[in-house]
C-alpha positions as CSV (number, residue, x, y, z in Angstrom):
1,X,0.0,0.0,0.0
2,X,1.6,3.3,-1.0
3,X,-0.2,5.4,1.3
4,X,-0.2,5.2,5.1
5,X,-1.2,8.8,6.2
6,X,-4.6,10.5,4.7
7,X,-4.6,14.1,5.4
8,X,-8.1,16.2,4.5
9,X,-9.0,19.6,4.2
10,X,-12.0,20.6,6.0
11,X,-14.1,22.9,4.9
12,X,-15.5,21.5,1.6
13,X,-14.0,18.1,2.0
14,X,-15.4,16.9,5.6
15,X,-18.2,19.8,6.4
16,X,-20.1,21.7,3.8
17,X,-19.7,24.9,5.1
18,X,-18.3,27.1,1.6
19,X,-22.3,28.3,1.3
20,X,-22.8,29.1,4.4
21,X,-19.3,31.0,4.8
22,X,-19.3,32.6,1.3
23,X,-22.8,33.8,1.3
24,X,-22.0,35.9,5.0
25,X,-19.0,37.1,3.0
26,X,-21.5,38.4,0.2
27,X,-24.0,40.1,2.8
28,X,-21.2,41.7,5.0
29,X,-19.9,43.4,1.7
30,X,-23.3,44.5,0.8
31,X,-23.4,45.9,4.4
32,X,-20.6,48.0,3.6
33,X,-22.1,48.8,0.0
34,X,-19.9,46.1,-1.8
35,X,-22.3,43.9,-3.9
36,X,-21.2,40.6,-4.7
37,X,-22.7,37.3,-5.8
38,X,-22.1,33.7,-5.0
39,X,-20.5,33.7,-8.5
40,X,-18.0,36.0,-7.2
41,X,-17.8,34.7,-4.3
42,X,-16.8,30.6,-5.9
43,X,-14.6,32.8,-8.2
44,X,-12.4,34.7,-5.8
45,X,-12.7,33.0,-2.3
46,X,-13.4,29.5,-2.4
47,X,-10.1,27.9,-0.4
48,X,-8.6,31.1,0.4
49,X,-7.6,32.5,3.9
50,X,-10.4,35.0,5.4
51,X,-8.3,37.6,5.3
52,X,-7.4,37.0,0.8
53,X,-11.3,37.3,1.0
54,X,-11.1,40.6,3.4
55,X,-8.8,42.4,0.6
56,X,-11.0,41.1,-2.2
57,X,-13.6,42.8,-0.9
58,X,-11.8,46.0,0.3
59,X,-10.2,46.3,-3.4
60,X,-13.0,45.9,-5.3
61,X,-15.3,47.8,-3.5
62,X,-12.7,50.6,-3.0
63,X,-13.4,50.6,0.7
64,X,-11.8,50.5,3.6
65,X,-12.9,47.4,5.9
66,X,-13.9,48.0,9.4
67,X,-11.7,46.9,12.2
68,X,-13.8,44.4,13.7
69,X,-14.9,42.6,10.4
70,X,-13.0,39.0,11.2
71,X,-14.2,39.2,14.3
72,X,-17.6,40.4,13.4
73,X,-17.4,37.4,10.7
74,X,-16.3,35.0,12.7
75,X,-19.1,35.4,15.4
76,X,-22.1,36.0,12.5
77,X,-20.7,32.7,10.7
78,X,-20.2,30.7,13.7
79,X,-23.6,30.7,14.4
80,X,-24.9,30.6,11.1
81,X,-22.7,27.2,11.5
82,X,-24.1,25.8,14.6
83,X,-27.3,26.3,12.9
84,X,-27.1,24.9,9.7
85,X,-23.5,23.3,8.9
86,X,-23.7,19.8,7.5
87,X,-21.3,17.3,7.3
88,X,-20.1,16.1,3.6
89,X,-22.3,13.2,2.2
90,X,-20.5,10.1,2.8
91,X,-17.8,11.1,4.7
92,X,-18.8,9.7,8.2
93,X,-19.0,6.2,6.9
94,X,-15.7,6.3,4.9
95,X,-14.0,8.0,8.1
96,X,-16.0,4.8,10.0
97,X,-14.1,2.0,7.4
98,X,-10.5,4.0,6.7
99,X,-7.8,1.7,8.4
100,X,-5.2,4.0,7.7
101,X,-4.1,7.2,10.0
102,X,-5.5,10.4,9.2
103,X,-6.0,14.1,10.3
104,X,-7.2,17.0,9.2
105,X,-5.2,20.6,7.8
106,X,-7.2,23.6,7.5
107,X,-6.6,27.2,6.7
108,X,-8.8,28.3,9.7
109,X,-8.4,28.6,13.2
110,X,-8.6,25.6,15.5
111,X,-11.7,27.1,17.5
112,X,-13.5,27.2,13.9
113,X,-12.0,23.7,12.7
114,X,-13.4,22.0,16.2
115,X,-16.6,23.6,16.3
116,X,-17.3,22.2,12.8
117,X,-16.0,19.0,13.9
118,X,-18.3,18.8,16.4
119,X,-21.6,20.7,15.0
120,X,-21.7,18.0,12.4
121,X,-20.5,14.9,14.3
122,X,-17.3,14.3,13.3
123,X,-14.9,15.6,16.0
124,X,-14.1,12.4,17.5
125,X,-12.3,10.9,14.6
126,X,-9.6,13.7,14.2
127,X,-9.5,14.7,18.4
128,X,-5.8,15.3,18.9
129,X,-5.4,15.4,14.9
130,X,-5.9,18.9,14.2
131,X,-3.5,21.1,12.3
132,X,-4.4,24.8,11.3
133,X,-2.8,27.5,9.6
134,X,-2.5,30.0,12.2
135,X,0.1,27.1,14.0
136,X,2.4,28.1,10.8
137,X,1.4,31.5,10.3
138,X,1.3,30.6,6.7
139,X,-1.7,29.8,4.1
140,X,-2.3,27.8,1.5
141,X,-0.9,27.6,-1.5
142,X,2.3,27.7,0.9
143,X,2.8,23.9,2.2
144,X,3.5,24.6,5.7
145,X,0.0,23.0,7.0
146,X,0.5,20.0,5.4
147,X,4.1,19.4,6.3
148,X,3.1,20.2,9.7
149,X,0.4,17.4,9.5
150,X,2.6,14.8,8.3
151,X,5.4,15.2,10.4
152,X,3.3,15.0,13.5
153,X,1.5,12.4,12.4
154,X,5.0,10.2,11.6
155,X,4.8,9.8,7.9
156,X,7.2,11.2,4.9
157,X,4.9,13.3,2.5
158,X,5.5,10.4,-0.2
159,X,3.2,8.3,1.9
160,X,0.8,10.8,2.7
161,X,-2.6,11.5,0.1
162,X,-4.0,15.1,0.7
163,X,-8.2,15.4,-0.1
164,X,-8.5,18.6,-1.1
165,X,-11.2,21.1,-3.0
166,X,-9.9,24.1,-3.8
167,X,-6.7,25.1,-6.1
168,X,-4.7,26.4,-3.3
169,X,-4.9,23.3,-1.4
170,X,-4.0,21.7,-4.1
171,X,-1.2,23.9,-5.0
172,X,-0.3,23.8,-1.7
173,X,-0.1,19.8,-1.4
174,X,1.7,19.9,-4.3
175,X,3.8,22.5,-3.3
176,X,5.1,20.2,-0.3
177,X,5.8,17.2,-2.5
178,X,2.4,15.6,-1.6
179,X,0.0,13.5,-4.2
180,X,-3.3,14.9,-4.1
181,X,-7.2,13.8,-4.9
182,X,-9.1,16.8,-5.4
183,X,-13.1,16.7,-4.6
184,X,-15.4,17.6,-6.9
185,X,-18.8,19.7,-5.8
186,X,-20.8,22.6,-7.3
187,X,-18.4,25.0,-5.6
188,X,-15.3,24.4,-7.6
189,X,-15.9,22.5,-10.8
190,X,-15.1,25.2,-12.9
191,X,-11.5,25.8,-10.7
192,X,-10.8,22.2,-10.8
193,X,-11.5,21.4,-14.3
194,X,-8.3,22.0,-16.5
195,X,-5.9,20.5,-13.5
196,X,-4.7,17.1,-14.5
197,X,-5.1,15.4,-11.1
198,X,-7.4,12.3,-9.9
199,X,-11.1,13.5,-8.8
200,X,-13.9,12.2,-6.8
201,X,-17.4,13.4,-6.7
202,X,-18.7,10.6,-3.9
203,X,-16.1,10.4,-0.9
204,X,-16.2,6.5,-1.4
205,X,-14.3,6.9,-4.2
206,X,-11.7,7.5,-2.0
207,X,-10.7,3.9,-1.4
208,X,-10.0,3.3,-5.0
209,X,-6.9,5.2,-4.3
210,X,-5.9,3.9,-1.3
211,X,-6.4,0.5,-1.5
């Protein structure tokens, strides 16, 4: 077997939080005057760090944010997460039958990866297997996340498989030497759909890889 690590993204890979996330982006700009769509939104956020999102916004609205608008974001979408967030289809039951290790490496910050984990069940297969961004002050495309992950975890990045969803986690497992499946959803099939990698649209498809 020429994997022995599994490393996943979180937010479009284990919960399906990108609507819920992109469209408080789009009515916090139109707050502040900016309108946006959830076109824009897929075009120039999906998989970046908040604060790529917060210049988006302030350049192309020709505004200056407001101080508290991660923190005011962060509150607002929390809830709008405890309220509504859902975990990917499928991705309990293959977490349920992987036998190999695996954790999780997000560009958000630990509180927001856990309480995702936990609003939509999933927390107790990657407790103690958490690795965010903000440990490496460095986002994705930069590697740092994922070479983070699988050094912790015990594994050499040949052996580890990144799922990811979004072209900077992609670039970004590439970036730090590691294969990557990319997964497929309304969100980013027109970013993922010249890159000449393997892709899944069913997380069961997983194991075809793996195996």
């Amino acid at each position: 077997m020429k994997y022995k690590c599994i490393i996943f993204d979180c937010d479009g890979v284990l919960v399906d939080s990108e609507p819920i996330a992109n469209q408080m982006l789009i009515t916090m700009a139109a707050e502040l005057g900016v309108a946006i769509d959830m076109n824009f939104a897929i075009d120039h956020f999906i998989g970046k760090s908040l604060y790529t999102c917060m210049e988006t916004i302030s350049q192309y609205g020709k505004i200056k944010l407001p101080d508290n608008f991660e923190k005011d974001f962060r509150t607002r979408s929390f809830q709008k997460f405890k309220e509504q967030l859902q975990p990917i289809p499928g991705i309990k039951d293959v977490l349920k039958r992987l036998e190999l290790p695996f954790c999780v490496a997000s560009s958000g910050p630990v509180n927001k990866i856990e309480l995702n984990l936990k609003t939509t069940g999933l927390y107790s297969f990657f407790e103690g297997k958490i690795f965010s961004c903000y440990m490496v002050n460095t986002w994705k495309p930069e590697p740092d996340v994922f070479l983070l992950a699988a050094k912790t975890m015990g594994f050499a990045t040949k052996n580890c498989l990144v799922v990811e969803d979004s072209l900077a986690g992609i670039t970004a497992a590439q970036n730090g030497g590691f294969d990557v499946v990319a997964y497929k959803s309304e969100f980013n099939i027109k970013e993922l759909q010249n890159l000449e990698i393997p892709k899944i649209s069913n997380m069961k498809e997983l194991f075809k890889f793996i195996s």
